[in-house]
N, C-alpha and C positions, 0 to 999 in steps of 0.2 A: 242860853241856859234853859232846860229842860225845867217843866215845873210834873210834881206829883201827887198824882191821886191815891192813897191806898186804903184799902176795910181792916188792917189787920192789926190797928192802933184803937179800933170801938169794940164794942161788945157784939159777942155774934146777932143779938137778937135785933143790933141795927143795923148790921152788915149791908143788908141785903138793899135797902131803903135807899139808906146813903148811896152805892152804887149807882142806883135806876136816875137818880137825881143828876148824879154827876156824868152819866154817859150822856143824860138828857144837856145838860147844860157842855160839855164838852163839844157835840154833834148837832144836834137837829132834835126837835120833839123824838121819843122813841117808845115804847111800852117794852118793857124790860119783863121778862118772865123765867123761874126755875123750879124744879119741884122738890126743892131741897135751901130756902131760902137761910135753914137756921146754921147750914155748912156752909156757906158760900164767903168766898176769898178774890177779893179781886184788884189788879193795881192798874194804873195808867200812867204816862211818862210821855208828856209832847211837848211839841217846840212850834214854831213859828217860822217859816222861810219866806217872806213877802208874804203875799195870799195864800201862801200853801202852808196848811199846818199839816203836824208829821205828829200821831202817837200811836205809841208800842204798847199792847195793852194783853196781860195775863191775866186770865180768871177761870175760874170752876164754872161746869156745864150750866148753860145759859140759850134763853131762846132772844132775839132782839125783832120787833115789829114796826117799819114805818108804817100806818095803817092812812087811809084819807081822812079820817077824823084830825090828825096829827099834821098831816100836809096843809089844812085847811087853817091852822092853826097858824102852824110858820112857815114857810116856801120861802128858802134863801136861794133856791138856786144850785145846789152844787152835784158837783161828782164825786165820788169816795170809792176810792182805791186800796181793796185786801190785799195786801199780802203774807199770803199764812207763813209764820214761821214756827209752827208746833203746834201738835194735835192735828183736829181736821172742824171742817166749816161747811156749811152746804149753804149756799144764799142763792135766794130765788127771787127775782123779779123777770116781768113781764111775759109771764107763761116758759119763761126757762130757769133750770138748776143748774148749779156748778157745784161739784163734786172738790174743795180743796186740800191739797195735801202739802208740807211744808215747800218750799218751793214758788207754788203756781200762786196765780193772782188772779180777780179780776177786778170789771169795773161797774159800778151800779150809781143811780139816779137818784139824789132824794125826793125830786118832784113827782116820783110815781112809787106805788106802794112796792115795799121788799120785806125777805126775810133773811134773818141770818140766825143759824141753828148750828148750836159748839154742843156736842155732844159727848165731851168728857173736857178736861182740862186743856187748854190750849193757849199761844202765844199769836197776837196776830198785828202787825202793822198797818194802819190807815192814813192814808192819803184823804185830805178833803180838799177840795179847791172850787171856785166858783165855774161854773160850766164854759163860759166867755175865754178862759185861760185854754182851752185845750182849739180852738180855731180850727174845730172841726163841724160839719155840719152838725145837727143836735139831733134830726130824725136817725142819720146814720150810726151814728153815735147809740141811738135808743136798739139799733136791732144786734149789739153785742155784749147790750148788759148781761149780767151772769151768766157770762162763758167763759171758761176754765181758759186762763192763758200759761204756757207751760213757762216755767223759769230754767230750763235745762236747754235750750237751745236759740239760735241764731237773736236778734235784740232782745227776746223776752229773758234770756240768759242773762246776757251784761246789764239790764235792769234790776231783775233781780238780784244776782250778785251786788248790785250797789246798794239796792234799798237793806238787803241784810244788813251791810260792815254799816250802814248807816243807823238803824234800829238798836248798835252795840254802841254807839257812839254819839249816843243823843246830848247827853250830860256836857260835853264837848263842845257844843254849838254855841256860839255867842251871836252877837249882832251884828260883827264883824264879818262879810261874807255869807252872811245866810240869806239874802235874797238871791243873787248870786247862782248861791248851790241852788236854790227851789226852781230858777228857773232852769238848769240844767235837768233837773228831776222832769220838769214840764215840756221840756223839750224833746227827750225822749219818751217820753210818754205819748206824745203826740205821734212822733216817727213809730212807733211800734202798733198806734191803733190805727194808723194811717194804712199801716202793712194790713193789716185783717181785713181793712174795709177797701182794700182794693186802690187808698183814694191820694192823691198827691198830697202829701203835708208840706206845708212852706219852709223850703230850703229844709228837707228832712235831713238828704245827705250828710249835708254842711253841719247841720247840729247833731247828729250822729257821732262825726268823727271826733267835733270837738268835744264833747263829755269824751269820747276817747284816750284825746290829747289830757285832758285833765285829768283823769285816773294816772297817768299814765305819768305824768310831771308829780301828784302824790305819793306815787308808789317811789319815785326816783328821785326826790330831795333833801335824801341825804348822800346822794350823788355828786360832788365837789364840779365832777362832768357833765354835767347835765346842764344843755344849751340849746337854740332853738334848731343847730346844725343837728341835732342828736335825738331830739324829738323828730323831728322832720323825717329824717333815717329811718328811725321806729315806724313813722305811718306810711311810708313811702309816696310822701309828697315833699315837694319842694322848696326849701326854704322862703321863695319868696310866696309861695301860696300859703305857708304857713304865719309868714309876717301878718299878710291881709287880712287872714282869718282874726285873728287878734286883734287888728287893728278896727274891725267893723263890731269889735267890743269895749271899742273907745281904750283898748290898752296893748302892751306889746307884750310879747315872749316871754322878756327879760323882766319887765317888771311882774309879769303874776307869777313866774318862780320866787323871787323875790317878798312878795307879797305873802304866797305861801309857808313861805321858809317861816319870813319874821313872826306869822300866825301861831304857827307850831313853837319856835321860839317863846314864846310868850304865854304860850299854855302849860309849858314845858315852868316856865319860871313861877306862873302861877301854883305848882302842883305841891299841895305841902309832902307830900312824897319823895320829892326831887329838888329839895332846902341842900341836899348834901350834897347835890352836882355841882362842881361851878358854871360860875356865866359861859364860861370859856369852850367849859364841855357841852354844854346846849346847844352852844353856836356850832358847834363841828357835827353833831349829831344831825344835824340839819343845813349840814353843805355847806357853812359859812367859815373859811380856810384863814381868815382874817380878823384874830378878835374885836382891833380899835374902828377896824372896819364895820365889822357887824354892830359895837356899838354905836358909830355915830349912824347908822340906819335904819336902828331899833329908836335912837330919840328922836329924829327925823319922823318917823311914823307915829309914836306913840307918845310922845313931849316929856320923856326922862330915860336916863340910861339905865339898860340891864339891871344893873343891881339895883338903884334908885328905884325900880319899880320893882322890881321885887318884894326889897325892902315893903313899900306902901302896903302892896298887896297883904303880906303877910304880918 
């Protein structure tokens, strides 16, 4: 569950305040600056995936500063990952800019000074994660900060594309599966900086494909069809290399469609929106062909039936 920050419940003439605090306390020391502090509007929205936190953050033009004063102060170590998704952003660290436009991304250092300059209203996505998580060299890593990575083509594409529908679907996130999703987030991240920097990521390939496989079983479970013969099909690998892939994540095929389903199932029930659906209609809505079925694998997982939880929920 996503938590939020918003100025637009104070009075304007704290607006600005409250902000500088709460990016401070969200991030890393930061000096917060605008030349327009008694107009200024700004929200944030993040979650937690393991060590990766994810917040989606809209606000009126604004400049942000890590300075050394501020590094000297707190130095946790991380990396932080834009991705602009409206307006534009220029962030500059280490003698280079990056020019961002909804789309692109890149990657910057807290332990060395940066800037980030919004120049009229804008939406933008961060990634923060401890630097040890990306198990790429740290020098190497240092000569691609603030460079524009595009989100329109070959991994930066299908990164991008995720971290978008992910930025709309923060609220969504529970605890169930969200270390999970972070480290597929980290995994391709890795494979895609690995790509810039020339440099072998561990088992890039292999974790590539699978964030593949798992877009790919999300987008197709409410598919009745959908089985490890049919995924396997889709990637044009073969059932038994797609068993193993699963299986060197401690799970099979079968169960993390499964796993998914009953997720979505249960989000589905939690939704006061969808009181009107029945249990019945949830469960087919998400490929479960077998109502007494689906329920005794909904109390199996989550220790009461469908409605019974429901019920509580609501």
């Amino acid at each position: 569950m996503s938590t939020l920050i918003a100025t637009s419940t104070l009075p304007a003439a704290d607006r600005f305040e409250y902000w500088r605090s709460a990016v401070t306390d969200t991030f890393v020391p930061l000096r917060t600056e605008t030349s327009r502090p008694d107009r200024f509007d700004g929200r944030m929205r993040g979650t937690g995936l393991g060590a990766l936190t994810v917040t989606e953050i809209a606000a009126s033009p604004h400049v942000v500063r890590r300075t050394g004063p501020l590094i000297a102060r707190s130095d946790p170590g991380h990396y932080k990952i834009g991705v602009q998704l409206g307006g534009h952003c220029l962030l500059a660290q280490d003698g280079r800019e990056a020019a961002l436009v909804p789309g692109d991304f890149a990657i910057y250092d807290t332990t060395r000074p940066y800037t980030l300059a919004f120049d009229d209203s804008y939406r933008q996505l961060v990634l923060m994660l401890p630097r040890r998580l990306l198990r790429l060299p740290q020098d190497a890593v240092a000569g691609i900060t603030a460079t524009r990575v595009s989100g329109r083509r070959g991994v930066g594409a299908l990164l991008s594309a995720f971290l978008v529908q992910l930025a709309g679907r923060l609220d969504e996130i529970d605890d169930h599966g969200s270390v999970r999703l972070g480290d597929n987030i980290v995994d391709l991240l890795v494979t895609l900086l690995a790509e810039r920097l020339d440099a072998p990521a561990p088992d890039a390939r292999r974790r590539a494909l699978m964030l593949r496989v798992h877009a790919h079983i999300e987008r197709h479970l409410d598919d009745p069809d959908l089985s490890p013969d049919t995924i396997a099909a889709a990637h044009h690998v073969s059932s038994r290399h797609l068993y193993n892939l699963f299986r060197e994540e401690g799970t099979t095929v079968s169960a993390w469609i499964r796993e998914r389903r009953l997720e979505h199932c249960r989000r589905d029930l939690r939704d006061p929106l969808q009181l009107h659906r029945p249990v019945s209609a949830i469960a087919a809505r998400w490929g479960f062909v077998d109502a007494a079925h689906f329920s005794r694998l909904f109390k199996a997982a989550y220790g009461a039936t469908p409605r019974d939880y429901r019920v509580t929920i609501t």
